[in-house]
VOFILUM-581068 format. One record per residue (C-alpha): residue in three letters; chain; x, y, z. Coordinates in steps of 0.5 Angstrom, whole numbers, plus 500, padded with zeros to 3 digits. Layout:
BEGIN
(pt "ala" "A" (X Y Z));
...
***
This chain:
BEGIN
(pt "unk" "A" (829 456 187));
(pt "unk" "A" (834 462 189));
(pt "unk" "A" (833 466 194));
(pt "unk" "A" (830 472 194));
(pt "unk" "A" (835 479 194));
(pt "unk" "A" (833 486 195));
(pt "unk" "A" (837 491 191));
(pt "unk" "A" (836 496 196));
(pt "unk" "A" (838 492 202));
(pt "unk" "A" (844 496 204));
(pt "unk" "A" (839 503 203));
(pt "unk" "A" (835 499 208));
(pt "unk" "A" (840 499 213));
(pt "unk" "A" (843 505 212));
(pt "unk" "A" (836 507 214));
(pt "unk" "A" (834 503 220));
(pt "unk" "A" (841 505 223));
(pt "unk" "A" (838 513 222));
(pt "unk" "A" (832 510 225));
(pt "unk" "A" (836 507 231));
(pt "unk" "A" (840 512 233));
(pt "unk" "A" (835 517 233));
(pt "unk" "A" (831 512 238));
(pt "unk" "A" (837 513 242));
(pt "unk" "A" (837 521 241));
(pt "unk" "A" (830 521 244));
(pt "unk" "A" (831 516 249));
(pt "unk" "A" (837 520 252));
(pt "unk" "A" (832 527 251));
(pt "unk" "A" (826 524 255));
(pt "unk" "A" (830 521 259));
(pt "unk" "A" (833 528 261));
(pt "unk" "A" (825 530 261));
(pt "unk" "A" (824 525 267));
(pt "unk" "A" (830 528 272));
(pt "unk" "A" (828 533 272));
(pt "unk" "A" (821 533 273));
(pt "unk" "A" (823 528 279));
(pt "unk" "A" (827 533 281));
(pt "unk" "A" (823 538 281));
(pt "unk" "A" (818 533 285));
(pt "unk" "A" (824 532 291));
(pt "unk" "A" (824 541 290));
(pt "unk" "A" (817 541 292));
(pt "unk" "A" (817 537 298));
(pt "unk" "A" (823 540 300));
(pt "unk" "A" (819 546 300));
(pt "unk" "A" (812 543 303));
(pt "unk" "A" (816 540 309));
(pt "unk" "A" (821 547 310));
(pt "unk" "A" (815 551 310));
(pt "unk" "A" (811 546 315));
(pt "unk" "A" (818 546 319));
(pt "unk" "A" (818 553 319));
(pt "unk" "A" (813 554 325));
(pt "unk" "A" (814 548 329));
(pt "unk" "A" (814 549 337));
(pt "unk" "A" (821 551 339));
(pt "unk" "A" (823 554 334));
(pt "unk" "A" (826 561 334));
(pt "unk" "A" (827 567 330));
(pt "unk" "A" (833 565 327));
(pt "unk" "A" (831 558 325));
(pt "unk" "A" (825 562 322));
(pt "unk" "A" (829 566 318));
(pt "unk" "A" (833 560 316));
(pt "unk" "A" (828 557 313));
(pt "unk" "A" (825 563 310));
(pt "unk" "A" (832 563 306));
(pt "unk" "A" (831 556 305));
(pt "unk" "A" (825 556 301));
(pt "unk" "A" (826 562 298));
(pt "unk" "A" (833 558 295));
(pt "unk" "A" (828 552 294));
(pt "unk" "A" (823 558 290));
(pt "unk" "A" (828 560 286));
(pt "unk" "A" (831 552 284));
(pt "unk" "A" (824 551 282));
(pt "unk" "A" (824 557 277));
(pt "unk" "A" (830 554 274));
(pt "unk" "A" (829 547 274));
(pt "unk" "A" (823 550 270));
(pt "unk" "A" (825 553 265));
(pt "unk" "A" (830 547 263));
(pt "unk" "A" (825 542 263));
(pt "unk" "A" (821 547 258));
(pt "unk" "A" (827 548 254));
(pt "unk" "A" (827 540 255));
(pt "unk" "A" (821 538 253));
(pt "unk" "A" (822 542 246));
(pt "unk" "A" (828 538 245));
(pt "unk" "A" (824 531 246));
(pt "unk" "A" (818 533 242));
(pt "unk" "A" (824 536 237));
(pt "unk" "A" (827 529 238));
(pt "unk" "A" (820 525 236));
(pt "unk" "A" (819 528 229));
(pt "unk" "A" (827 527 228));
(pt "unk" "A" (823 519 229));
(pt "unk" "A" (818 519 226));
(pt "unk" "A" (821 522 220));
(pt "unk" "A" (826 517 220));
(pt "unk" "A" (822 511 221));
(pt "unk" "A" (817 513 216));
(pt "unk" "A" (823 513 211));
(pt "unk" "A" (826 506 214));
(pt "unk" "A" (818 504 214));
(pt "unk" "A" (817 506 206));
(pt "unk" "A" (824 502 203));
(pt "unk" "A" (821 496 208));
(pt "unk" "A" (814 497 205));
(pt "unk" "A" (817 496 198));
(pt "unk" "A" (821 490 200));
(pt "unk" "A" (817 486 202));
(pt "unk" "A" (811 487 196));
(pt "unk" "A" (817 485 192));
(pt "unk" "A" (819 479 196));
(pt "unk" "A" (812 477 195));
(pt "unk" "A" (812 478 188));
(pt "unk" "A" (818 475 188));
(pt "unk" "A" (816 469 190));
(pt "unk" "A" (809 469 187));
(pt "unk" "A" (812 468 180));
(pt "unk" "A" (817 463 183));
(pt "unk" "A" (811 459 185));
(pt "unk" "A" (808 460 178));
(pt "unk" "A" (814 459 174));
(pt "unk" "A" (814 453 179));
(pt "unk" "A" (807 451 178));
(pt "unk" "A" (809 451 170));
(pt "unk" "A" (815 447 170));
(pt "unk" "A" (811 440 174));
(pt "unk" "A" (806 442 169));
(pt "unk" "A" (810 441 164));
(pt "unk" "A" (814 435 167));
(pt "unk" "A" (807 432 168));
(pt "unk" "A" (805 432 162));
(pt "unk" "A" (812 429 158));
(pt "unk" "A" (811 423 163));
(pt "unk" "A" (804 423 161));
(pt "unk" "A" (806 423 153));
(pt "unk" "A" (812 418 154));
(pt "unk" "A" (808 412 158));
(pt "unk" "A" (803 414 152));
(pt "unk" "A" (809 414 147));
***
């Protein structure tokens, strides 16, 4: 039996490199999501811990004012960090439709292969079938004949 070939194979591939690489790209942005929120994490307990310190026993006026200072940068790296989580988070979720898009297509060419492998060899078995049918009864006919 020969063996069965899709004449849209080279689509396919094309499609699923598409597919891969897009992959990559939303890996790479939910990546960038990930650090920022732990970095965001970290600014926070930098911020609890200044804040906590700030009034502890021995501490003077200017150790005071240090750490006023101190938090207000932390406040504003908050405020930052932020934002390009925000602007981030709307890359990644831009990043997953571009996915999905691409793997819907790579999906819809592969649906397709795979009912035409089917069909393929279906009718291979069939025609198969037939030809030990026919064999069979050529046998059957010659030991008669």
């Amino acid at each position: 039996m020969k063996r069965f070939q899709f004449r849209l194979e080279k689509l396919l591939e094309v499609r699923a490199f598409h597919e891969r690489r897009a992959e990559l790209v939303l890996a790479e942005k939910a990546g960038r999501c990930a650090l920022l929120e732990s970095r965001l994490k970290e600014v926070a307990e930098s911020r609890h811990r200044a804040s906590r310190e700030m009034f502890a026993q021995g501490r003077g006026l200017e150790d005071y004012r240090a750490a006023g200072l101190y938090i207000m940068r932390l406040d504003r790296e908050r405020d930052r960090l932020l934002e390009d989580l925000a602007r981030a988070e709307l890359e990644r979720e831009e990043a997953r439709k571009d996915y999905v898009q691409k793997r819907m297509a790579r999906e819809s060419i592969d649906k397709l292969k795979e009912r035409r492998q089917r069909e393929y060899y279906r009718l291979a078995e069939r025609e198969e079938i037939k030809t030990l049918d026919d064999l069979a009864s050529c046998r059957v006919a010659r030991a008669r004949g």
